[in-house]
Residue, then its C-alpha position, 0 to 999 in steps of 0.5 A: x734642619x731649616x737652614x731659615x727658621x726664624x725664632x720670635x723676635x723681641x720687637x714682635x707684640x708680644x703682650x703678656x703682663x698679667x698672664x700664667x704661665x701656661x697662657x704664655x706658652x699658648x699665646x707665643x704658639x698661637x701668634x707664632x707656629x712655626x717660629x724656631x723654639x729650640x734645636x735638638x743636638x743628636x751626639x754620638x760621642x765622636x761624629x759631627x753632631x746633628x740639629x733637628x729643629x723645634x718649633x712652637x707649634x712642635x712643642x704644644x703638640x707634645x706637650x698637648x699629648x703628654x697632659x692628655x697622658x698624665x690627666x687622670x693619673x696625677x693623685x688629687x690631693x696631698x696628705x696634710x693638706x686643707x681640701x681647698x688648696x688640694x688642687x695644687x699638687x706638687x709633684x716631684x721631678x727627678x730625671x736628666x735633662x732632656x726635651x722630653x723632661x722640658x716637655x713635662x715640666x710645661x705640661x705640669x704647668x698646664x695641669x695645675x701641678x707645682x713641679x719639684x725640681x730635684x737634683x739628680x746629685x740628691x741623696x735619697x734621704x735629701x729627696x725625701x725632705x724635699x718631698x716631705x717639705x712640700x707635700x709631694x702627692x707624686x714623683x716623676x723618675x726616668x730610669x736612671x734615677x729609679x733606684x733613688x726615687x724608690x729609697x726616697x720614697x721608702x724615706x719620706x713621710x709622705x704618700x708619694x706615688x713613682x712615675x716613670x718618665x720613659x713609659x710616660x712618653x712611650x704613651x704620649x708618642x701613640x696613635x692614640x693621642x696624634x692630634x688631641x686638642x690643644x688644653x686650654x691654660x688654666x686661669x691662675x693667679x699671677x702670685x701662685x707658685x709656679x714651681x719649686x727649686x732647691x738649694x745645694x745643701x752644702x751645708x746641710x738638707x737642700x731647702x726649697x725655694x718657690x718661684x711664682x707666675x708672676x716672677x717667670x713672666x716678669x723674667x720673659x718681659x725684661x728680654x735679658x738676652x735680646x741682644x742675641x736674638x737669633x742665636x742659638x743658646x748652649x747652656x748644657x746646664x741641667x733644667x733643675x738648675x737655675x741658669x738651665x731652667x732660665x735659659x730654656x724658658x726666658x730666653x726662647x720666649x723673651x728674646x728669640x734665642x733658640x735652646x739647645x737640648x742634648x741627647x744621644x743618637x737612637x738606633x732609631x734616628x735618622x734625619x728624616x725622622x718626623x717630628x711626631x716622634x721626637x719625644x720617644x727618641x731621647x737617648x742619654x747623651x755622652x758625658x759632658x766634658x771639654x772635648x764635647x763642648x767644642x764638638x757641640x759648637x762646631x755646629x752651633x755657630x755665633x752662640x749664646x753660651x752660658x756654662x760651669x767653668x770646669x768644662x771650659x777651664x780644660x781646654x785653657x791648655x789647648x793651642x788657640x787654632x784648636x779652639x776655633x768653635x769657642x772663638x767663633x761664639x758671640x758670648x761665653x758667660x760662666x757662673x755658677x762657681x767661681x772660674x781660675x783667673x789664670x785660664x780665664x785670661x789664657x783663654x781670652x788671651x786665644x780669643x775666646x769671649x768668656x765673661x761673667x755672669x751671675x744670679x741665684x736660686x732665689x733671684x734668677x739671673x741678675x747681671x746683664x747679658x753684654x754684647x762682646x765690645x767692639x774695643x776689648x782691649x780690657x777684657x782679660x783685666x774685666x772678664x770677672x766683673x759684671x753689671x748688676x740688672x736694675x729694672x727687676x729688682x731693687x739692687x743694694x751693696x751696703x758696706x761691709x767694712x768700714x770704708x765702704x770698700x767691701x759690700x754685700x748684695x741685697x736684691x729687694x723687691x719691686x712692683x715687677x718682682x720679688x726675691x723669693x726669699x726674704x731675710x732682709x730687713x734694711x733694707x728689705x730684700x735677699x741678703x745673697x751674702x755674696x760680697x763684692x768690690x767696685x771696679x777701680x775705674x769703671x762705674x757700674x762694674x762689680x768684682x764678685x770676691x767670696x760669701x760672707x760664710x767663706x771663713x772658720x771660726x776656730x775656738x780661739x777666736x781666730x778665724x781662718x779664710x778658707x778661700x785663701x786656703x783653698x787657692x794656695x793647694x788648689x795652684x798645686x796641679x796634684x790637687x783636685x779639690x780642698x775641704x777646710x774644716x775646724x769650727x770650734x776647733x783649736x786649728x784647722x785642717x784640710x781635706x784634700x782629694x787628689x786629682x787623677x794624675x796624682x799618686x793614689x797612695x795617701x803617704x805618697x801624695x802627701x810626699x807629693x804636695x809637701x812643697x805646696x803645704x810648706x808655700x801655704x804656711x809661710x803665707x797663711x797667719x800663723x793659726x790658719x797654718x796646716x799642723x804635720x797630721x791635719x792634712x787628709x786624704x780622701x779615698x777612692x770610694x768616699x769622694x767628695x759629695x758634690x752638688x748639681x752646680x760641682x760645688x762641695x757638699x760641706x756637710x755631707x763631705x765633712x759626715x764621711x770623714x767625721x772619724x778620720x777628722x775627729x782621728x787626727x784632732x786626738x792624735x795631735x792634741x793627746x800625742x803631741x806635735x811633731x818638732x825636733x827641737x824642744x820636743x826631746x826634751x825629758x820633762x821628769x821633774x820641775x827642774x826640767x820643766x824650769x830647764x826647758x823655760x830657761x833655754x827658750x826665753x834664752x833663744x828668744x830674747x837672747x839675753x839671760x835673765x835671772x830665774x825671778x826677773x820679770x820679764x817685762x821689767x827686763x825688756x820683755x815686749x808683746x812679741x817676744x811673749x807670743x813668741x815665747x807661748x808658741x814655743x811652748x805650744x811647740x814644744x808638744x807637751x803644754x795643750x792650747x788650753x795649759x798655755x793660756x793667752x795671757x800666760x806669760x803676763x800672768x806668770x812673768x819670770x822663768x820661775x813663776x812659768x815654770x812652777x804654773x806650767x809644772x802643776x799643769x803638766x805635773x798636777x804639783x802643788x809647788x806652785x803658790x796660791x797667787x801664782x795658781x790664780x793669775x791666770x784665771x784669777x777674780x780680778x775683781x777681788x785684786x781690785x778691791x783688795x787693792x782699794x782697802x790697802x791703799x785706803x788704810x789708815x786714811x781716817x788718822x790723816x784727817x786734818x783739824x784745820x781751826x788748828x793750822x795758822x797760815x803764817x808761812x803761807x805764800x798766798x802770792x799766785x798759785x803753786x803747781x805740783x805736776x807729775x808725768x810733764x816730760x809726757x805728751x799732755x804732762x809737757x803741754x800742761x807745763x807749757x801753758x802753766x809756764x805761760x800763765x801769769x797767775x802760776x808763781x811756781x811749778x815743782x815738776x816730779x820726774x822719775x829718777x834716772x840715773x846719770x840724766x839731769x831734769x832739766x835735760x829731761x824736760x827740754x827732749x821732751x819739749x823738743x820731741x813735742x815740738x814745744x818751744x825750748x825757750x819757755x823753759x828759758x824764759x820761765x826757768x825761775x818758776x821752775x823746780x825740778x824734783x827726783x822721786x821714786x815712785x814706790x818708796x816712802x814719800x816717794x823718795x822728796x828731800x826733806x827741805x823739797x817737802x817743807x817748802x810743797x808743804x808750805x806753798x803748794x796749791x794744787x797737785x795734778x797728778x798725770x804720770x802713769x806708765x803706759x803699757x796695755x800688756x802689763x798686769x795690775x801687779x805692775x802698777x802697784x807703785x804707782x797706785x802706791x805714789x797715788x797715796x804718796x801724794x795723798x799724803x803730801x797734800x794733807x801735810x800741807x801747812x796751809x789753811x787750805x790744802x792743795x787741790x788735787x786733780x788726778x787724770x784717770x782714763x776711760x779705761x777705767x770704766x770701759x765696761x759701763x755700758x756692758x755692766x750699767x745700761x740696763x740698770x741707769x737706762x737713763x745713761x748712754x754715755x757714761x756719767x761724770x761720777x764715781x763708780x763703786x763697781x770692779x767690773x768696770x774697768x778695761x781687761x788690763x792693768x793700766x785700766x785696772x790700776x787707773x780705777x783703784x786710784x779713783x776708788x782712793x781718792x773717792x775715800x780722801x775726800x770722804x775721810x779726810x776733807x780734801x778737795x779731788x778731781x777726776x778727769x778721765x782722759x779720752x781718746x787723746x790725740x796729737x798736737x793740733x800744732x806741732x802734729x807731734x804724737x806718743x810714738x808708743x801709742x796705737x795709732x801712730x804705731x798703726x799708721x807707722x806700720x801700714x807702709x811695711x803691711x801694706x794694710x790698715x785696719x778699716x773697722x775699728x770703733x768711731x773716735x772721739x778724738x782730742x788733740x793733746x794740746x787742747x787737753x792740756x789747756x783744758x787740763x789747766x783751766x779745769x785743775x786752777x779753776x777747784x776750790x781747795x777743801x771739801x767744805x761740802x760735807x754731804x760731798x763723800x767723793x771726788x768732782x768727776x770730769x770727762x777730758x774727751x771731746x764731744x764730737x764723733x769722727x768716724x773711722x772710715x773718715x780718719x783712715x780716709x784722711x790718714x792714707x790720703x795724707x799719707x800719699x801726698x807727703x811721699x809725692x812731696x818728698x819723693x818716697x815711695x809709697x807701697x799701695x796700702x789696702x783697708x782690710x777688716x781688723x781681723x785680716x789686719x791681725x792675722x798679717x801682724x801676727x804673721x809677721x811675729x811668727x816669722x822673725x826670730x830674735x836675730x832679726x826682732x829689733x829691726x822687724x819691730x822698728x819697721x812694723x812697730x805694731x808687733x810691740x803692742x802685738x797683745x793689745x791689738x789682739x784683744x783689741x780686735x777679739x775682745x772689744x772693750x778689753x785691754x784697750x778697748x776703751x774706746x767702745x764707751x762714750x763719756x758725757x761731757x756736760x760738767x767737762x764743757x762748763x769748764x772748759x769749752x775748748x774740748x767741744x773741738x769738732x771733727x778732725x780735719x783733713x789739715x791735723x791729719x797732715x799735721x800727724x802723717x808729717x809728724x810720723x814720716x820724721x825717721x825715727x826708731x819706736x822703742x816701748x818702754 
């Protein structure tokens, strides 16, 4: 070896713009002969290694030798194809790495020929599909792949002729064709393809990816590595992958780094021998392994090195005076797979330079290759991060989630180069699916963190993150490598293999790693969890299927197993899980069905209920139903689909769920025809059946109104029936109807309570509300206070309350609605039933008018406009300010469901009976813009309440079209005094329709933005500490809720839920995230505002403001304990 030899520097002219490449290679040889190509390394598995210099001169010879071999030999054209383009052969290369495959390869290229270059790892059958796919006239094996080139050629539906490499280079190395001349380049376009790699097929055949002149030269033009010129490269990465191929060929041309190749040593080697025959000394080189890269570097000093992180992850261990060749190197970069955190910064901790580095099949490397600093006190914390390279590619990370934190790759074109694929459109480039998170600190820095595809959908809807998965088992030292599978399963499972030091019995190890698995389940969400059974075993003669870069072959891996995994799915779901608690249980006869319901609601609630109590009129919340439908599941008698998501809702006493699971498991005909249908009903038909009940008899209510007299009218000022005022916008409209000087008197119904008088009612809710006590004071002559009982007769008035309503009263605004998104329709029947109540009361009236009635309904009540409508009044994107005659509207939830029957009875009064409505479907309404108070009970206080113990807030929830409740109330006022009395009208057959919403949209990354940044800077005021609260996707955001559920018993429930309030609306925040537009999921729907905004304008409120979000966190932060009705 000369201890001198200079390799092409990249300051040197060097012009090559517009060339093939093959005239590339001719010009560097031609200006250059004798500068340092590359180094031979001869390894005998235990001797110091020995260099044998290439140059470029060295290399043209050989590759002049081989082309005059090969012409001739090549068939001329390919089955299939047109005769015009048959002059570009492609001819299939299956071979280890090697100077004498390098040396094919470019000779290929002077040939004319379009090299596949296929992965030794390839089945045969995978082989042939890539042969078939490009048309391969050829395919060029050394020995060792012999067998495969031949069962791939038996497969492919192509005529391929089989070369070997070996007796190729046995006649290039002879007398005969020392000295040939040297071919010339052949002229070709820069847009014709250069060669073919393939992808890894871990999820099925490997697809072929094409790269272009033009893409290879722009590769040697941008020097990526000429900070290291000089150096010599060690990428012991095979030439058929990616990094192996571009180290080989950019790097050496590009920036003067000279390539390493491998190989054995010969008998016939010694150091003199002539260069004349390098070509014919290639012997297979030892494995590669930890020990060989230190032997390697031991004599490649100052060197470049790119490699797989598992060669490097084993020498972690090793103290850091035996790492001396790793440290003496200026660069380890790693890619290719991820590498273990842990080592990485063991090794860097002992000195070792290892970093980053990252590109694709389709892009070719893409990061930049750094020097190391000369201040490298972060670089354990920043080894992982890279710096994307910009003047190839157009480089793009659109956001991901709603905050923008979490981003995608997108490599687009430019004049100099082009992602080879092309599955983008905005913009339009390479979507790589690989996501990434900006460095907290430094700008440019980017932390790759997994793929887009790193998940499993099970047939839940749940989705699995098996990357979470795949770090916990792979902490476990007796785990080599994990498999998680499950898509369209109901839970999933893993596969595992053992690594060497592990027992090799399958129930031993598993003995082995039942620590391990017990950590992941406690960590994992509750659906992700490893069922007794679902963790498998690899065996020895079925290892995973690995590709060329050592990732995992999906497909292939999971077809081993298919009636192992396919095995354990039956034994589970036919023979039960595995419980020792409730699993004993003899379940002969619905008594004991009915038996075994009454114990686990007894543990879980700890509180006994009557057999036909309902639940949730008990007491009964969100968790403690999911807590309940688990147990059931547990139990290993009720299946997944037996236990329906929504059973305990749907059948909400001991006696109903016993009788529903009892014709489950039974196949009884006990239960009775409601009960059979709950859980799978048409709530569509409930719906209308609804509407019919509670419009009947509405046309013998009609009044004659040429027969009442108005003598015992008051017509002094207007007369206010209000419903729901110790409510969030009930107690803001009393409070601007007390403030109004044309209002003589407000009758306020409130629901009866036992031992509690109205009045004390109404000031705690003012009180809470931040609404001064002294209105009520001041006002307290306007004021009427009236028990009702919703549900009953007349809801219950005295006789004296009615006649006076019925003699003065001017308006009816009705807003008392039990709010809760988990409870069925059944449950609101009595306040549908107190909707007509006051129907009637108002057509009792004694007045020449009758009272105006003003209902507020919900956009929940027609949630599913768009879904349903927009294809039909494609006219409409926001949802008009009218009625609807459609059941399908409504949000999956009673609330909803009972909010549009209420609209569908008043729809009918007006038509029957003549008297005057108004709908006003309430919005999203937030917190008072004054006092910052908001419903503790709704979802968005109970989110951000939630987020200090979580630690976490969803980022991607729908855009809000938020309206503070005070403005509501004002607007609820001004709207409801402002309708005339009776329907005079009569082409008018339905109530005035008006949208309480406001206009503007705020969008959820804004709101969580605001939300955290107030949050943080009231504990800085009143010196609370604040844990760091990430955004994560709603689904991450549930899997943790639903995490937290699992994990607390009854004993701990109060003071869980009063930490982690979103546990109470656990049902709603699961549809809410699945579903969409489901049980609250009203806010995917816009409602138009233009009658709205007519009159009232005060609704068109604008954005939310950073200010009004101060106002609700300091609102939130005021100790208190969530309590849902």
């Amino acid at each position: 070896m000369s201890a001198h030899l200079a390799t092409l520097q990249p300051s040197e002219p060097f012009e090559i713009n517009g060339l093939s490449v093959p005239a590339v290679y001719s010009q560097v040889a031609h200006l250059y002969p004798e500068r340092l190509f590359a180094r031979i390394l001869f390894d005998d598995g235990c001797s110091v290694p020995s260099l044998q210099d290439v140059t470029w001169k060295t290399l043209l010879d050989d590759v002049s030798r081989l082309v005059s071999v090969l012409r001739g030999r090549m068939p001329d054209s390919r089955s299939g194809v047109a005769e015009t383009d048959c002059a570009a052969r492609t001819v299939g290369v299956l071979a280890t790495s090697s100077y004498p495959y390098y040396v094919l390869l470019v000779s290929l290229w002077f040939l004319e020929c379009e090299p596949i270059l296929i992965s030794t790892r390839n089945s045969p059958a995978a082989i042939a599909h890539l042969l078939s796919e490009a048309h391969a006239v050829a395919l060029i094996c050394d020995s060792s792949q012999i067998s495969s080139a031949h069962g791939a050629c038996g497969l492919s539906e192509s005529q391929v002729s089989i070369f070997s490499l070996e007796e190729l280079i046995t006649l290039a190395d002879g007398d005969e064709y020392v000295g040939v001349a040297r071919p010339p380049p052949p002229e070709l376009s820069p847009d014709r393809v250069l060669h073919y790699m393939h992808t890894s097929g871990s999820s099925g055949h490997p697809k072929l990816v094409s790269r272009r002149h033009k893409d290879f030269v722009s590769g040697v033009s941008n020097r990526s590595a000429q900070a290291f010129a000089g150096s010599p490269a060690y990428a012991p990465l095979p030439l058929f992958h990616g990094m192996g191929l571009y180290a080989s060929t950019r790097w050496p041309l590009g920036s003067g780094v000279a390539f390493t190749f491998l190989t054995g040593v010969p008998q016939s080697y010694t150091a003199s021998t002539s260069v004349s025959r390098l070509l014919s000394l290639h012997t297979p080189p030892p494995p590669p392994s930890p020990q060989a890269l230190l032997r390697h570097l031991s004599v490649l000093p100052r060197a470049l090195v790119f490699i797989a992180p598992v060669l490097i992850e084993g020498l972690a261990h090793l103290p850091s005076n035996e790492l001396a060749p790793l440290q003496n190197v200026q660069r380890v970069f790693v890619g290719g797979a991820p590498m273990n955190d842990a080592k990485a910064r063991q090794l860097i901790g002992k000195g070792v330079p290892v970093v980053s580095a990252y590109g694709s099949s389709e892009t070719s490397l893409i990061s930049t290759l750094d020097p190391r600093p000369t201040d490298s006190a972060d670089e354990a914390d920043e080894w992982a991060y890279i710096r994307f390279r910009d003047d190839r590619f157009g480089i793009h990370l659109p956001p991901m989630d709603a905050e923008g934190r979490v981003r995608e790759l997108v490599v687009s074109p430019t004049e100099y180069n082009s992602p080879v694929v092309i599955n983008h459109d905005d913009p339009v480039g390479f979507a790589t699916r690989d996501l990434w998170v900006a460095h907290p600190h430094k700008q440019g820095l980017w932390l790759h963190i997994g793929r887009k595809d790193d998940v499993t959908v099970l047939s839940t809807g749940e989705k699995t993150d098996n990357k979470q998965i795949e770090k916990l088992l792979l902490a476990d030292p007796n785990i080599a490598r994990v498999l998680v599978f499950g898509v369209s399963r109901p839970f999933n499972g893993v596969l595992l293999e053992p690594s060497p030091s592990a027992p090799s019995s399958g129930p031993d190890f598993l003995a082995r790693i039942a620590p391990t698995l017990r950590t992941l389940n406690s960590t994992v969400p509750t659906h992700s969890r490893i069922l007794d059974g679902m963790a498998l075993v690899t065996s020895p003669d079925r290892p995973f299927a690995l590709s060329d870069k050592g990732s995992i072959k999906v497909k292939e891996t999971l077809g081993q197993y298919e009636e192992d995994i396919k095995g354990a799915y039956e034994a589970i779901l036919h023979g039960g899980l595995k419980r020792a608690d409730w699993r004993n249980v003899e379940l002969k006869t619905e008594e004991d069905v009915l038996s075994l319901v009454r114990r686990i609601v007894r543990d879980i609630v700890r509180v006994e209920y009557e057999d036909e109590d309902d639940f949730f009129l008990r007491g009964m919340d969100s968790l403690h139903a999911v807590q309940l439908r688990a147990a059931l599941l547990q139990t290993g008698r009720f299946l997944p689909q037996q236990t329906l998501p929504n059973v305990v809702y749907a059948y909400p006493s001991k006696a109903r769920l016993s009788r529903f699971l009892s014709s489950q498991l039974f196949e009884s005909t006990s239960v009775s025809n409601s009960d059979r249908q709950a859980g799978g009903r048409n709530r569509e038909q409930d719906i209308e059946a609804l509407v019919v009940r509670f419009t009947d008899g509405l046309d013998k209510l009609s009044r004659n109104h040429t027969s009442i007299t108005s003598d015992e009218a008051c017509d002094d000022g207007k007369a206010i029936v209000l419903s729901g005022a110790t409510g969030s916008l009930g107690a803001h409209s009393l409070y601007d109807l007390l403030g109004r000087k044309d209002v003589r008197r407000v009758w306020c119904l409130h629901r009866a309570k036992d031992g509690t008088d109205p009045y004390d009612q109404q000031c705690q809710a003012f009180d809470e509300r931040g609404l001064p006590l002294r209105v009520l004071e001041e006002q307290r002559g306007k004021l009427r206070f009236v028990r009702i009982d919703v549900g009953t007769p007349r809801l219950a008035i005295d006789g004296e309350i009615i006649g006076e309503i019925c003699r003065e009263a001017t308006h009816i605004i009705h807003v008392a609605w039990h709010l809760n998104f988990n409870l069925p329709l059944s449950h609101f029947i009595p306040h549908v039933s107190g909707t007509r109540a006051l129907v009637d009361l108002a057509l009792s009236s004694r007045r020449p008018n009758p009272p105006k009635f003003v209902f507020i309904s919900s956009i929940g009540a027609v949630a599913h406009y768009v879904a349903s409508h927009s294809n039909s009044i494609p006219t409409h994107e926001q949802v008009p300010e009218r009625p609807f005659q459609d059941p399908s509207l409504p949000a999956h939830s009673g609330y909803a469901e009972s909010k549009y029957v209420a609209e569908r009875i008043l729809d009918a009064v007006c038509k029957c009976a003549g008297l005057r409505c108004a709908i006003l479907r309430a919005g999203q309404l937030a917190g008072s813009s004054g006092s910052g108070y908001w419903n503790p009970r709704e979802y968005v206080p109970i989110l951000f309440a939630s987020a200090r113990m979580m630690g976490c807030v969803p980022g991607d929830l729908p855009d809000a079209y938020w309206l503070p409740v005070d403005v509501a109330a004002k607007a609820t006022v001004d709207m409801s005094l402002s309708i005339t009395g009776i329907n005079r009208d009569s082409s008018r057959s339905h109530a005035e329709y008006y949208h309480l919403s406001n206009p503007t949209l705020t969008p959820w990354p804004v709101i969580v933005d605001r939300f955290l940044h107030a949050m943080m800077s009231s504990s800085q005021t009143t010196g609370d500490r604040v844990h760091s609260i990430r955004i994560v996707p709603s689904t991450e955001w549930l899997a943790e809720l639903e995490n937290l559920a699992h994990n607390y018993d009854s004993e701990t429930h109060n003071s869980v839920t009063t930490k982690v309030p979103a546990l109470q609306l656990l049902q709603f925040f699961n549809d809410f995230a699945k579903r969409g537009p489901g049980a609250g999921g009203d806010m995917w729907v816009k409602l138009e505002t233009t009658r709205a905004l007519a009159m009232a304008h005060e609704i068109d409120y604008g954005q939310i403001s950073q200010e009004l979000v101060k106002r609700y966190v300091r609102w939130m932060e005021r100790p208190k304990t969530v309590k849902l009705e």
